[in-house]
N, CA, C and O atoms as CSV, one atom per row, in Angstrom:
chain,resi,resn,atom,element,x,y,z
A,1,UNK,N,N,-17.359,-10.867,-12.948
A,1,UNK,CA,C,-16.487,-9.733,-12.719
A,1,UNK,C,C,-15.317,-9.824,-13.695
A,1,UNK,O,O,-14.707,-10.866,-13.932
A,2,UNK,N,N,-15.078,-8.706,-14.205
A,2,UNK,CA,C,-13.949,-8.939,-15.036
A,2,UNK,C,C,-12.521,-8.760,-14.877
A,2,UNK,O,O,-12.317,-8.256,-13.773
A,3,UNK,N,N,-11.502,-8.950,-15.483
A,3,UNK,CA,C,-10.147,-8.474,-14.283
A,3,UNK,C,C,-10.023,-7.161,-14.493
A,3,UNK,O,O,-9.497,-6.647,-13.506
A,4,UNK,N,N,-10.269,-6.380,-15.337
A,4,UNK,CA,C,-10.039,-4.831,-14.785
A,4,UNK,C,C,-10.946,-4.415,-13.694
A,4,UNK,O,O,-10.501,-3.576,-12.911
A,5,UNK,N,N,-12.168,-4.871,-13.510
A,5,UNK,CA,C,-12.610,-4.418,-12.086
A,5,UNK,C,C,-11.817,-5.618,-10.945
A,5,UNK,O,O,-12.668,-5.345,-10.098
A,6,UNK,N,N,-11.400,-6.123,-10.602
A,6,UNK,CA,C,-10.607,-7.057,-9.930
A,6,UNK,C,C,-9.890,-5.818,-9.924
A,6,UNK,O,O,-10.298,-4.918,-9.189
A,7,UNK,N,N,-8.699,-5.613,-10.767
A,7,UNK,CA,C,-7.740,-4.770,-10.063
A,7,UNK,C,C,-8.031,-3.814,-9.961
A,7,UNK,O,O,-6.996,-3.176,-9.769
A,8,UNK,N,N,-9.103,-2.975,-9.953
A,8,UNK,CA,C,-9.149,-1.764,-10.000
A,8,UNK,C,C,-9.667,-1.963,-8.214
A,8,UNK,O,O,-9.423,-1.128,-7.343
A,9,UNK,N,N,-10.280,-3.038,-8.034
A,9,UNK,CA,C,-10.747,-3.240,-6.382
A,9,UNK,C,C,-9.628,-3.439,-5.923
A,9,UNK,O,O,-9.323,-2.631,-5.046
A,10,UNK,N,N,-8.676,-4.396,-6.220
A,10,UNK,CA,C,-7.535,-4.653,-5.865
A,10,UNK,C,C,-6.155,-3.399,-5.184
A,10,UNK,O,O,-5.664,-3.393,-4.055
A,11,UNK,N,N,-5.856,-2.479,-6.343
A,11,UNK,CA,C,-5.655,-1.113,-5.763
A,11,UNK,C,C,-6.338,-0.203,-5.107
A,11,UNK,O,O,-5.822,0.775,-4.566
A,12,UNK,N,N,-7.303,-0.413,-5.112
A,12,UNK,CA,C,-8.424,0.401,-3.863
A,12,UNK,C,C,-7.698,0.147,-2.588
A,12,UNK,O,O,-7.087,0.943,-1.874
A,13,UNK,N,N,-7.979,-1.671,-2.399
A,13,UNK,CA,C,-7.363,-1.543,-1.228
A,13,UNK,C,C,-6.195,-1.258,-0.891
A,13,UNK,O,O,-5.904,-0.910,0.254
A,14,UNK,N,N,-5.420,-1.360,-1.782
A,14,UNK,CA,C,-3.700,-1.119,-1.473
A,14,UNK,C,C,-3.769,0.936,-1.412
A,14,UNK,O,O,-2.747,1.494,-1.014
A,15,UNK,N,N,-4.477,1.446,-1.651
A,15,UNK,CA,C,-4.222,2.882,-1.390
A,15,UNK,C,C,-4.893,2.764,0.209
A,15,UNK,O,O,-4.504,3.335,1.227
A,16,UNK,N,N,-5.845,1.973,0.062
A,16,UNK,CA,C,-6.417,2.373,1.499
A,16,UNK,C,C,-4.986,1.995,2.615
A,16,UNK,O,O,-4.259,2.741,3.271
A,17,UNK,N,N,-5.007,1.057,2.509
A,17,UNK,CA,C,-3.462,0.380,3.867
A,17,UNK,C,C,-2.554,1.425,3.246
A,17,UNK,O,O,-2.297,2.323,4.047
A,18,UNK,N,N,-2.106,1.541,2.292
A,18,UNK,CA,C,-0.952,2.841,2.503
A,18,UNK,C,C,-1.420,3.929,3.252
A,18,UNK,O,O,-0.736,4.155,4.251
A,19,UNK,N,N,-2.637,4.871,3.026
A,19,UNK,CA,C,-3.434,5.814,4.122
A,19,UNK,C,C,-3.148,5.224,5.286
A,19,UNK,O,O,-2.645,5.927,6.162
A,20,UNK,N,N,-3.349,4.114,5.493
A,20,UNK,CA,C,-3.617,4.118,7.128
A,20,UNK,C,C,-2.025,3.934,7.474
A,20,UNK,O,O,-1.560,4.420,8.505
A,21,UNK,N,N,-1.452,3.409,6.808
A,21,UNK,CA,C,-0.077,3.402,7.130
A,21,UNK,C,C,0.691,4.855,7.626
A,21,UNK,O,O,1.519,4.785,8.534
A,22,UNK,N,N,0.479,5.744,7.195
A,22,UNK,CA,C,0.571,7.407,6.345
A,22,UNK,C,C,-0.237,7.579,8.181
A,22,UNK,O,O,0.309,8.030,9.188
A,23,UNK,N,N,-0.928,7.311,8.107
A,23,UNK,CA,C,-1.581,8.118,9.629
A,23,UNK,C,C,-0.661,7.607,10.664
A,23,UNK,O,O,0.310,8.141,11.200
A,24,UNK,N,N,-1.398,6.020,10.872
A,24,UNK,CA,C,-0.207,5.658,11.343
A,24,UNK,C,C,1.013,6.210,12.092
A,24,UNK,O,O,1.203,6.595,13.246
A,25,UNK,N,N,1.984,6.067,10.666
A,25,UNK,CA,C,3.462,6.497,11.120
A,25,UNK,C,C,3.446,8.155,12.101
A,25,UNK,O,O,4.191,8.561,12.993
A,26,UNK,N,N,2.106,8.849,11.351
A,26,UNK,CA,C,2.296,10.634,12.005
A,26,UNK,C,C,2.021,10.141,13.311
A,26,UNK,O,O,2.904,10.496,14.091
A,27,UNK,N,N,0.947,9.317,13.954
A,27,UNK,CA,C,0.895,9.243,15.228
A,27,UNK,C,C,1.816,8.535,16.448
A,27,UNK,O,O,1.602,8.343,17.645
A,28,UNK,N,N,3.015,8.225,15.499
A,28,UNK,CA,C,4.217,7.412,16.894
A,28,UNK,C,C,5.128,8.190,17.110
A,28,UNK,O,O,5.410,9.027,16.252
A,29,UNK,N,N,5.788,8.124,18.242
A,29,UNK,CA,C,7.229,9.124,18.554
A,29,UNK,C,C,7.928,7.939,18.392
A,29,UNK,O,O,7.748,6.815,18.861
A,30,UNK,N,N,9.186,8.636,17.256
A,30,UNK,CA,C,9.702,8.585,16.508
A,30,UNK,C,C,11.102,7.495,17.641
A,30,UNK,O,O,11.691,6.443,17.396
A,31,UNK,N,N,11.130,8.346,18.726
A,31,UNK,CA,C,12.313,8.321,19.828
A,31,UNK,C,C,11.844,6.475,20.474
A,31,UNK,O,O,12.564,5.477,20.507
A,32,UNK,N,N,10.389,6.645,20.901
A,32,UNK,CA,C,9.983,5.713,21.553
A,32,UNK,C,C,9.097,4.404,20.575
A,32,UNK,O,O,8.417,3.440,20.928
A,33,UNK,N,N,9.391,4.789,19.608
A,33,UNK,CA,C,8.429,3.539,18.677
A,33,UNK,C,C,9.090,3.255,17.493
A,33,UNK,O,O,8.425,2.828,16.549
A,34,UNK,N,N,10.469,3.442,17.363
A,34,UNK,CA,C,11.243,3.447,16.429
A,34,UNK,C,C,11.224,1.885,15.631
A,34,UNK,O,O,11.405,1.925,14.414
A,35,UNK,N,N,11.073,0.909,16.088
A,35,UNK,CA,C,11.110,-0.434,15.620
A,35,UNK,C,C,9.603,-0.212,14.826
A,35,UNK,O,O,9.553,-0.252,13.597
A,36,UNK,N,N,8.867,-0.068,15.330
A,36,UNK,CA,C,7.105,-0.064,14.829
A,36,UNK,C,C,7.562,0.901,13.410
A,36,UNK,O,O,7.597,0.288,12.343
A,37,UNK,N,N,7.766,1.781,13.406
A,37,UNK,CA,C,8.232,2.939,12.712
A,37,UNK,C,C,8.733,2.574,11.243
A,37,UNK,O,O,8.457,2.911,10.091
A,38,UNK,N,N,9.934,1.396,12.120
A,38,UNK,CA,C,10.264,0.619,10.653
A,38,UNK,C,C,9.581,-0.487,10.284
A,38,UNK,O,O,9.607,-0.597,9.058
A,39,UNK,N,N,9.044,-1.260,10.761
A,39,UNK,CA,C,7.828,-2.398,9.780
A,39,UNK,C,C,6.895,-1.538,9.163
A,39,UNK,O,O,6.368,-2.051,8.175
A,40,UNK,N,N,6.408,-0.041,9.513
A,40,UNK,CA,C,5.419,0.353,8.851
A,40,UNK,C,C,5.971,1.011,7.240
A,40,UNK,O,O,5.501,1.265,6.131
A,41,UNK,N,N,6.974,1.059,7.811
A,41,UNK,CA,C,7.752,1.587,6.692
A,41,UNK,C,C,8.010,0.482,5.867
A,41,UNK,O,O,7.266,0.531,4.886
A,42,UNK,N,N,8.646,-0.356,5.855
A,42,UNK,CA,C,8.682,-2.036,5.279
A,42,UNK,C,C,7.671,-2.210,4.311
A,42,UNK,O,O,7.696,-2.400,3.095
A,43,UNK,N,N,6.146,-2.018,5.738
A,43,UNK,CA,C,5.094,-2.604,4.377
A,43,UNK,C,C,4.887,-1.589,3.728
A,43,UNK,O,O,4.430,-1.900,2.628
A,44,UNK,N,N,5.043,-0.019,3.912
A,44,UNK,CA,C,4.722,1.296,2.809
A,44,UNK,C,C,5.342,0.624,1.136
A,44,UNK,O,O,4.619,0.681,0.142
A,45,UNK,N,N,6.571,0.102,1.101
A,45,UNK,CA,C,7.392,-0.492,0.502
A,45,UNK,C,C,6.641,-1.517,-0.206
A,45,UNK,O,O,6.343,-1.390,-1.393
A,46,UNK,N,N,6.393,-2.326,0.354
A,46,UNK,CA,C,5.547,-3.640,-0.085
A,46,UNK,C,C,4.479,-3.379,-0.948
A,46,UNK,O,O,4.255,-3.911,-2.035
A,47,UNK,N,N,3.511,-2.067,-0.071
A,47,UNK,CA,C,2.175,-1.804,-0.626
A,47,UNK,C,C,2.429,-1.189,-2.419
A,47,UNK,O,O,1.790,-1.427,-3.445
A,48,UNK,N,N,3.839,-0.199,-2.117
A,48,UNK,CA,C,4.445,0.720,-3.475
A,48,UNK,C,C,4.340,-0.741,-4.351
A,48,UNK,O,O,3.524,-0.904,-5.258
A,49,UNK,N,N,5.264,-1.710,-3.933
A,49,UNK,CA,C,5.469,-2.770,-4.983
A,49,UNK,C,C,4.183,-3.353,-5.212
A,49,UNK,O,O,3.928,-3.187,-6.405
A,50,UNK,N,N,3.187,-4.000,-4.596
A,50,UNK,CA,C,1.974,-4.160,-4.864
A,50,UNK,C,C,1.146,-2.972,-5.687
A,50,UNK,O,O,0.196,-3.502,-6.262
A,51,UNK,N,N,1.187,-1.831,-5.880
A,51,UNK,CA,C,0.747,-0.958,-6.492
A,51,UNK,C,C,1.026,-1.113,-8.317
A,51,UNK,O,O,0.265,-1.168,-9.283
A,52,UNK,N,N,2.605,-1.146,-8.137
A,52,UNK,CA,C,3.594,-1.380,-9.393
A,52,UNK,C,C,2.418,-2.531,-10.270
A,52,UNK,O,O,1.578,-2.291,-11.138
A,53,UNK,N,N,2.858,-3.951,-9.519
A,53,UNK,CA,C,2.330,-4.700,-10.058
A,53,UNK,C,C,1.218,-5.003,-10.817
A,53,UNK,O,O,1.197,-5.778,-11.773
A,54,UNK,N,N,0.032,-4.191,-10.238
A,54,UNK,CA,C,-1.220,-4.382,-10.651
A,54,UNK,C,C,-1.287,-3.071,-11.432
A,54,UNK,O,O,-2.159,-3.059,-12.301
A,55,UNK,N,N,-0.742,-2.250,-11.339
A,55,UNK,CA,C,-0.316,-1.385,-12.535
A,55,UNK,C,C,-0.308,-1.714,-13.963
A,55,UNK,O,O,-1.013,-1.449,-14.937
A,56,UNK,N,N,1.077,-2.598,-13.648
A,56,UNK,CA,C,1.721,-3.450,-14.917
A,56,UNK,C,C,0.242,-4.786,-15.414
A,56,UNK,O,O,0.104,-4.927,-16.629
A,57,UNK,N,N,-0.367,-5.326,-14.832
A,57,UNK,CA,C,-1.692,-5.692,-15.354
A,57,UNK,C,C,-2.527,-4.972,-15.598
A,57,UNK,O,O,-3.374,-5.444,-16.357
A,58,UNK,N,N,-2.759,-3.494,-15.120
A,58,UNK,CA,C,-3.593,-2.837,-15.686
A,58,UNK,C,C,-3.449,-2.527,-17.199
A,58,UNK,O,O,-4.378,-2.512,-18.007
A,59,UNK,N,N,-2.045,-2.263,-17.477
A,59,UNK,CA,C,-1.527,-2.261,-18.871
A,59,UNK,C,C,-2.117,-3.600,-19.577
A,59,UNK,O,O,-2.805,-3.253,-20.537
A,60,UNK,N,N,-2.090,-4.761,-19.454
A,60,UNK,CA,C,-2.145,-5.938,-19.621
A,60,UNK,C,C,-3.376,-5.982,-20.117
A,60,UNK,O,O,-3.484,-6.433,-21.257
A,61,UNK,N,N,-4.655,-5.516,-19.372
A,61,UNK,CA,C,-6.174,-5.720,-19.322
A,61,UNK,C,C,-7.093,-4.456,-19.066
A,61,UNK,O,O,-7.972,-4.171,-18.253
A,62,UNK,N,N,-6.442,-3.790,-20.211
A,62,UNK,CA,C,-7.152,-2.665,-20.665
A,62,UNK,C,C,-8.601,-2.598,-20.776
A,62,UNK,O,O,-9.142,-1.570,-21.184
């Protein structure tokens, strides 16, 4: 396997957990799940920076 298919699997999954994140968040009240609300938000964050990254290697390993 070479590393552009590595990351190209690699961001697959990171779009997928952002989706589910994205559903997720639409299905909590906002009033009553407010803590949950924010870790999902946290890792939305995390996943963006994980995105960045393998980005910046995609540049790398054209």
């Amino acid at each position: 396997m070479e590393p552009t298919d590595i990351i190209w699997r690699l961001l697959e999954r990171v779009d997928l957990c952002s989706q589910t994140f994205e559903e997720s968040y639409q299905q909590l009240d906002p009033k009553q799940h407010h803590d949950l609300l924010r870790a999902i938000e946290e890792c939305e964050r995390l996943a963006h920076t994980q995105k960045n990254i393998l980005n910046r290697m995609r540049r790398r390993y054209p």
